[in-house]
C-alpha positions in Angstrom: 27.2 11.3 61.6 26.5 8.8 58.4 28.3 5.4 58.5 28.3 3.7 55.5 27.6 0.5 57.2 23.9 2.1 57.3 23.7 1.0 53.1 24.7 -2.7 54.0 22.0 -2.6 56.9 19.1 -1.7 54.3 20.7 -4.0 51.9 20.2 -6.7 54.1 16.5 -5.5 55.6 15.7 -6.0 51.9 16.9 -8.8 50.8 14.1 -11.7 51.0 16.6 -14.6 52.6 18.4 -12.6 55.0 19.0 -14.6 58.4 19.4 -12.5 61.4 22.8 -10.4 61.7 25.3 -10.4 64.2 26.9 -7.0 64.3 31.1 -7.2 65.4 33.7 -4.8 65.9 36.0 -3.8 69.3 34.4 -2.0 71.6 33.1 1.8 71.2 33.4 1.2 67.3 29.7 2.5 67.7 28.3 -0.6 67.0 25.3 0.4 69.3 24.6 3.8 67.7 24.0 2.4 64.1 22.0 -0.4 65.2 19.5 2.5 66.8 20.1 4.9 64.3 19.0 1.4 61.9 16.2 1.1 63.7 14.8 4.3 64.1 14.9 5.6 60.4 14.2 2.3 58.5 11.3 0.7 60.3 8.1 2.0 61.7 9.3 0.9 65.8 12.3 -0.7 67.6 12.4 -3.0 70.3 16.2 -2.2 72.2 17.3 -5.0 74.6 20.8 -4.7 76.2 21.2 -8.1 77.8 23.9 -7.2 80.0 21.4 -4.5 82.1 18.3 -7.1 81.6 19.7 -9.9 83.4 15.9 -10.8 84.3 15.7 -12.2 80.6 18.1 -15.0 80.9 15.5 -17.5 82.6 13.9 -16.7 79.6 16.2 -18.7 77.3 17.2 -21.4 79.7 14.2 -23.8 79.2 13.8 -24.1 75.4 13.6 -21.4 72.4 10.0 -21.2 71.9 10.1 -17.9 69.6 6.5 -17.3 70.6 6.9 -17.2 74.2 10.4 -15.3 73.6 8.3 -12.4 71.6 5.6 -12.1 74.5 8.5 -11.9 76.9 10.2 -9.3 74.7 6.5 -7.4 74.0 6.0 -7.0 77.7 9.8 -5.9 78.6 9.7 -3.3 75.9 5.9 -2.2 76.0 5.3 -2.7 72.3 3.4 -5.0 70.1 5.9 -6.5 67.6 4.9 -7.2 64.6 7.3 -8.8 62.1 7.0 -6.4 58.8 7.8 -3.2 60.9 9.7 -4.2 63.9 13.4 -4.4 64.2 14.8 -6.2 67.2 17.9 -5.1 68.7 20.1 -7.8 71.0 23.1 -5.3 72.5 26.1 -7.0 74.7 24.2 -10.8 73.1 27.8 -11.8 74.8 26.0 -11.5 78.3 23.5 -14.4 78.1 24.9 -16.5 75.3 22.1 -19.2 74.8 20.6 -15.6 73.8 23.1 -16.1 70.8 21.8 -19.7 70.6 18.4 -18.1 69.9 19.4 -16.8 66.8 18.9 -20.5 65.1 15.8 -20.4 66.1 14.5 -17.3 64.9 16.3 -18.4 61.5 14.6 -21.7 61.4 11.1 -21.0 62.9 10.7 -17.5 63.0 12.3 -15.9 59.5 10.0 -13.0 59.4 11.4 -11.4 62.2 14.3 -9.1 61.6 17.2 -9.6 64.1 20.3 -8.2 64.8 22.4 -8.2 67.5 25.4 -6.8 68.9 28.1 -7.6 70.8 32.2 -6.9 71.7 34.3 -9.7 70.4 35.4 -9.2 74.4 32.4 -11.2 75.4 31.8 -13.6 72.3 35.6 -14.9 72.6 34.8 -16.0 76.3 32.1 -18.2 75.1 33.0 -20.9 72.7 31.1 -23.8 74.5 28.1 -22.2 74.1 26.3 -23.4 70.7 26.8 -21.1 68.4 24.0 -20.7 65.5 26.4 -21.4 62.4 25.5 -21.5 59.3 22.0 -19.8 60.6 23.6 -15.9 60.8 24.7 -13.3 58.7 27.7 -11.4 60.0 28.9 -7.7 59.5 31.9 -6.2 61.2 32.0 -2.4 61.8 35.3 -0.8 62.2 36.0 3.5 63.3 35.1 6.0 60.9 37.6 5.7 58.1 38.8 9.1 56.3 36.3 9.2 54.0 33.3 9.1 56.7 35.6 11.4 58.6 35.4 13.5 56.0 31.6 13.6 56.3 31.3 13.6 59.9 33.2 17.0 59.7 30.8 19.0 57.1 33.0 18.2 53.7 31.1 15.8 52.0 31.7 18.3 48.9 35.3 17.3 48.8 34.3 13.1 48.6 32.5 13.8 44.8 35.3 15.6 43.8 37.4 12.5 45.0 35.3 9.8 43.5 35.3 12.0 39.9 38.5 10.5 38.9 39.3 13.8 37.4 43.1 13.9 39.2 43.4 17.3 37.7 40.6 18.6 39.9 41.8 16.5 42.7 45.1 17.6 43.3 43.7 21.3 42.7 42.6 20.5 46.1 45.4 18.5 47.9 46.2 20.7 50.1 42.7 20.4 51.9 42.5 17.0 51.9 46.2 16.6 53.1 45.0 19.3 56.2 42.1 17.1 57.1 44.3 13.7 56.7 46.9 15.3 59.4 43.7 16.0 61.5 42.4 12.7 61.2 46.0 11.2 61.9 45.1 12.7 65.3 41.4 12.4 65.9 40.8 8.9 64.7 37.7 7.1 63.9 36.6 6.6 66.9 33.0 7.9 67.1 33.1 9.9 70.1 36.2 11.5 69.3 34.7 12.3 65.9 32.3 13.8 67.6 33.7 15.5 69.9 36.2 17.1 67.5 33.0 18.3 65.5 31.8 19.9 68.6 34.7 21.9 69.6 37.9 21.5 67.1 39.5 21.2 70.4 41.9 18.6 70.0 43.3 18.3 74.0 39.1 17.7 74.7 39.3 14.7 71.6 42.4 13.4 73.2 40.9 12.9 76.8 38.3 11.0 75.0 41.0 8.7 73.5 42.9 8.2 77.0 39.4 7.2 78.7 38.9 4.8 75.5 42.2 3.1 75.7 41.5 2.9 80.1 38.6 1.4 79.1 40.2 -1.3 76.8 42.9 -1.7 80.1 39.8 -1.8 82.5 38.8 -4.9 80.1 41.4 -6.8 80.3 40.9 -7.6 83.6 37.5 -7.9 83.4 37.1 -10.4 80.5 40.3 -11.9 79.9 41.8 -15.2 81.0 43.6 -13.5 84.8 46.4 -15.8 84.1 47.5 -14.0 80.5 46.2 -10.5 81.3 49.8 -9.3 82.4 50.9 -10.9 78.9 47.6 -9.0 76.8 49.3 -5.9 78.5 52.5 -6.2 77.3 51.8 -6.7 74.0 49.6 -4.1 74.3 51.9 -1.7 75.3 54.5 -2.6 73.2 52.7 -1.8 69.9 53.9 1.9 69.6 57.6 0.5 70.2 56.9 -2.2 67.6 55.8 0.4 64.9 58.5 2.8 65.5 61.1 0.2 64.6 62.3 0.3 60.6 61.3 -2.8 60.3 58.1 -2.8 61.8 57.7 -7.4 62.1 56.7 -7.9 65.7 59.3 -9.1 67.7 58.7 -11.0 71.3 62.2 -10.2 72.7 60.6 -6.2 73.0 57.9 -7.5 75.3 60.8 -8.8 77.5 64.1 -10.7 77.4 63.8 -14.5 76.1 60.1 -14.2 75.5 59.2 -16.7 73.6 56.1 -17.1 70.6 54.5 -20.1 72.7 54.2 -18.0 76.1 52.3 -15.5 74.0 50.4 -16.9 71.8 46.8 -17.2 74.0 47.3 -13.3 75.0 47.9 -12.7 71.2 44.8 -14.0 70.2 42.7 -12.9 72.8 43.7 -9.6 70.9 42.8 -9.7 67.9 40.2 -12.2 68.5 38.3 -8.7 70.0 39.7 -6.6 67.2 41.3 -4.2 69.4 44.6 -5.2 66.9 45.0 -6.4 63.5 47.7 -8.9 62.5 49.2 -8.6 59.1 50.9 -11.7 58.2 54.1 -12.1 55.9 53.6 -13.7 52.6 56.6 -16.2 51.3 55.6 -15.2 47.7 52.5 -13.1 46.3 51.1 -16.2 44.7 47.4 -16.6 44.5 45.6 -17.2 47.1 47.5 -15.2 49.0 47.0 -17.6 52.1 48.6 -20.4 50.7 51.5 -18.9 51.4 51.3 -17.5 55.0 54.1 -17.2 56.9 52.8 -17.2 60.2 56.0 -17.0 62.1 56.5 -13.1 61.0 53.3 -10.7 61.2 53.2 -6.9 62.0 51.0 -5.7 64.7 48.3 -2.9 64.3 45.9 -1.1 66.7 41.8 -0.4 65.6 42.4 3.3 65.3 45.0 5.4 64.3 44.1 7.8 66.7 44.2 5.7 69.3 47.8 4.9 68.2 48.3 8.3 68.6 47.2 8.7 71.8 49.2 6.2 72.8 52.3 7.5 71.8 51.3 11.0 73.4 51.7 12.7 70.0 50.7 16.2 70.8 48.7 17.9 67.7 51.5 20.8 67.0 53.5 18.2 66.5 51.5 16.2 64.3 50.1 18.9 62.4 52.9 21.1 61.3 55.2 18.2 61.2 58.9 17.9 62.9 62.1 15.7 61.7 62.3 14.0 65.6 59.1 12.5 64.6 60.0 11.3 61.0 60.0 7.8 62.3 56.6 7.1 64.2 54.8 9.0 61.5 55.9 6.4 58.9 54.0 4.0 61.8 51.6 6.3 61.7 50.9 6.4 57.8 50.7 2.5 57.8 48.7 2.4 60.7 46.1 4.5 58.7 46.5 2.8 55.0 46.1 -0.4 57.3 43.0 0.9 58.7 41.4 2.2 55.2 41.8 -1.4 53.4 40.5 -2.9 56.5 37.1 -0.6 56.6 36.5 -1.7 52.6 35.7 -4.8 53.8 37.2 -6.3 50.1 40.9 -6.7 50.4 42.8 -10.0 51.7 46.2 -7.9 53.7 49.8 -9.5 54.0 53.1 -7.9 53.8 56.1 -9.2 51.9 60.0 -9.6 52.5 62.8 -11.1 50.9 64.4 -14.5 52.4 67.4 -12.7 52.0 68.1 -8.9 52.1 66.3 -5.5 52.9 63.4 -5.7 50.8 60.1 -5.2 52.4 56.4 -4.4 50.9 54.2 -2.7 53.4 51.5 -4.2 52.3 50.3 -7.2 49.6 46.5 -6.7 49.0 44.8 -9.6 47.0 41.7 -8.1 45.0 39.4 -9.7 42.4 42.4 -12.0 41.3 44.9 -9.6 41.6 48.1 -9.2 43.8 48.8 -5.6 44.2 51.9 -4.4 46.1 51.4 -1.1 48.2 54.2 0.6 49.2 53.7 3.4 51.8 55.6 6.9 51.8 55.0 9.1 55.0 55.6 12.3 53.1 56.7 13.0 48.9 59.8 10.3 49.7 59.7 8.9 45.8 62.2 6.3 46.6 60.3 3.1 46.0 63.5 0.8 45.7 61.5 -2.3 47.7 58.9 -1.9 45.4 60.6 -2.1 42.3 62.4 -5.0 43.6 59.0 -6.8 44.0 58.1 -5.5 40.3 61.0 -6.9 38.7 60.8 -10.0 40.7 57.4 -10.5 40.3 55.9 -9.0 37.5 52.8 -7.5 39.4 49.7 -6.2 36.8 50.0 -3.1 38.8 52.3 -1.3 42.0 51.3 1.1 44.0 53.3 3.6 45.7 51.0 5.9 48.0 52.3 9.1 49.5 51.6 12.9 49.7 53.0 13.8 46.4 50.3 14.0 43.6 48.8 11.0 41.3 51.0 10.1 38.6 51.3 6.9 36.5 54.5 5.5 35.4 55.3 2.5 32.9 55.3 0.0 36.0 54.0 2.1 39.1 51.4 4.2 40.2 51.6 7.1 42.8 48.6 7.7 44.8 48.2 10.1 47.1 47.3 8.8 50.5 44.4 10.8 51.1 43.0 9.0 47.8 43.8 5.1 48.8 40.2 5.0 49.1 40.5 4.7 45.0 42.3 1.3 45.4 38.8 -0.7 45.3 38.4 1.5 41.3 41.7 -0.2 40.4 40.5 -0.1 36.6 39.9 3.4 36.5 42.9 4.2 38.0 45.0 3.5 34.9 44.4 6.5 32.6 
């Protein structure tokens, strides 16, 4: 399968100043397989380290950072001759020796020929903050699952991405009903590599979801491994409690779900273990859509996202009939659902800043504010053709936005003061411009 990411990795192999690149993401994003796939179709060799099973290469770094003596190490471990020009070095799971992250200053400073990247679970590089870390000296790039439109790819329909990015909405929604198919697939399958490519394999969707249960034992497996032992009861409870936070109407994250009288304090180091490894995203409330956007966090109320919508699936043991032909019982998690995977699509652009807004004082909520080349744009998110938008307007006539979106499964229209676009096309968000026709 292509990842996009692939683009920014050539970018950066080409550009004259780059400074070696540390590679984030949660675990089994596939952070590994691009890195390899990097390697082996954009330079002439590839010298693959994983730290974690080479634990013979930590005396290496404990003395001093000589690159020299580091490269002759590295030459005789892998066998090859590197040679700056046409060799790509690859540091996986850097989290397991950390002055191995150290290094990376000094391959910036003394040794800027060499092209570097490593790789490594925010699991391990969270555990590690006394260890000096190369800022300043390092680019950074975070990978994230497969979102629709690589999905889309993964799965043989490249063809229906052009006719997407044509603008012609005439064309588009000639189509809807095959893109709104492979979106209800995708709801279930996820981004996950390997259960992308499983489902490509077989279309079997009970073998994609035994992928996703041995993904999310993994991620419980972790806790315990990496974490803090004295808050790993607490990551599991939020945890746990995501699905039940999400199905709620209004979908804030509230402590007295993980248990009665819980308190923000006696949560907050588990919290941020979280999302300091990406397995969740927080989503802050903003007082006012004023710009920047972060000048007026609210960082007493947030909403609470997993990495994947299929893994939020899986989680909530949606079985694919169910999901795929739709049923009214399950009107409610699929709105959690839909935001879960709007969530997930602005996140994978990489060029949005993502709050949510509510009133002081009534009902009004915006799913989501995004802030984008000097714009605040309100996104309101419909599960199914629901046209109701009465939060949204709220927000329009309170603020006076340049432009509101409404996304659902109903078609792309434009209105005096709102925009509908179709979920399957929020991907068209970042071509703001060309959306008003």
């Amino acid at each position: 399968m292509k990842r996009d990411k692939l683009d920014d990795l050539i970018e950066w192999k080409n550009n004259p100043n780059r400074k070696p690149l540390i590679m984030k993401g949660a675990r089994q994003v596939g952070k590994t397989w691009l890195l390899k796939e990097f390697g082996n179709t954009q330079y002439e060799q590839m010298v693959y380290v994983n730290f974690e099973k080479s634990k013979r290469l930590k005396t290496l770094f404990l003395d001093d950072f000589d690159i020299k003596r580091l490269i002759i190490a590295l030459q005789a471990e892998s066998g090859l001759t590197i040679e700056p020009e046409n060799t790509l070095l690859v540091f996986d799971e850097i989290q397991a020796i950390p002055e191995a992250l150290t290094s990376l200053k000094y391959f910036r400073e003394d040794a800027p020929e060499f092209h570097v990247v490593a790789a490594g679970s925010l699991l391990g590089m969270a555990l590690h903050s006394n260890i000096s870390f190369p800022v300043g000296k390092v680019d950074f790039m975070n990978l994230y699952p497969l979102s629709y439109e690589e999905f889309l790819k993964a799965i043989g329909e490249g063809g229906l991405l052009e006719i997407l990015s044509s603008n012609d909405w005439k064309l588009i929604t000639a189509y809807k009903s095959k893109f709104i198919d492979y979106l209800r697939q995708y709801y279930y399958v996820g981004g996950m590599p390997e259960a992308v490519s499983k489902y490509c394999e077989s279309k079997n969707f009970v073998e994609v979801r035994n992928i996703q249960k041995q993904i999310l034992n993994a991620y419980d497996q972790d806790f315990s491994k990496h974490a803090p032992y004295e808050i790993v009861p607490r990551i599991r409870m939020i945890w746990n409690s995501i699905p039940a936070q999400l199905a709620k109407e209004n979908r804030k994250f509230i402590y007295g779900l993980l248990k009665k009288g819980a308190r923000a304090k006696d949560y907050e180091l588990a919290l941020s273990w979280l999302n300091d490894c990406g397995q969740v995203n927080k989503v802050y409330r903003a007082k006012k859509p004023g710009f920047p956007l972060i000048a007026y966090e609210d960082r007493s109320a947030f909403k609470l996202y997993m990495v994947d919508v299929g893994l939020l699936s899986a989680m909530g043991d949606i079985d694919a009939k169910t999901l795929l032909s739709g049923n009214e019982v399950f009107t409610e998690f699929k709105g959690a659902l839909t935001e879960q995977y709007i969530l997930q699509q602005l996140i994978s652009s990489g060029n949005y800043v993502i709050y949510y807004w509510s009133a002081e004082r009534s009902t009004a909520e915006v799913d989501f504010v995004v802030q984008h080349n000097g714009d605040n744009i309100p996104v309101e998110v419909k599960a199914e053709e629901n046209l109701r938008a009465k939060s949204l307007r709220v927000f329009y006539e309170k603020f006076s936005p340049k432009i509101s979106i409404r996304t659902s499964m109903s078609d792309y229209r434009q209105q005096e003061w709102m925009i509908n676009l179709p979920l399957y096309a929020i991907s068209r968000l970042n071509k703001i411009d060309l959306l008003r026709i």
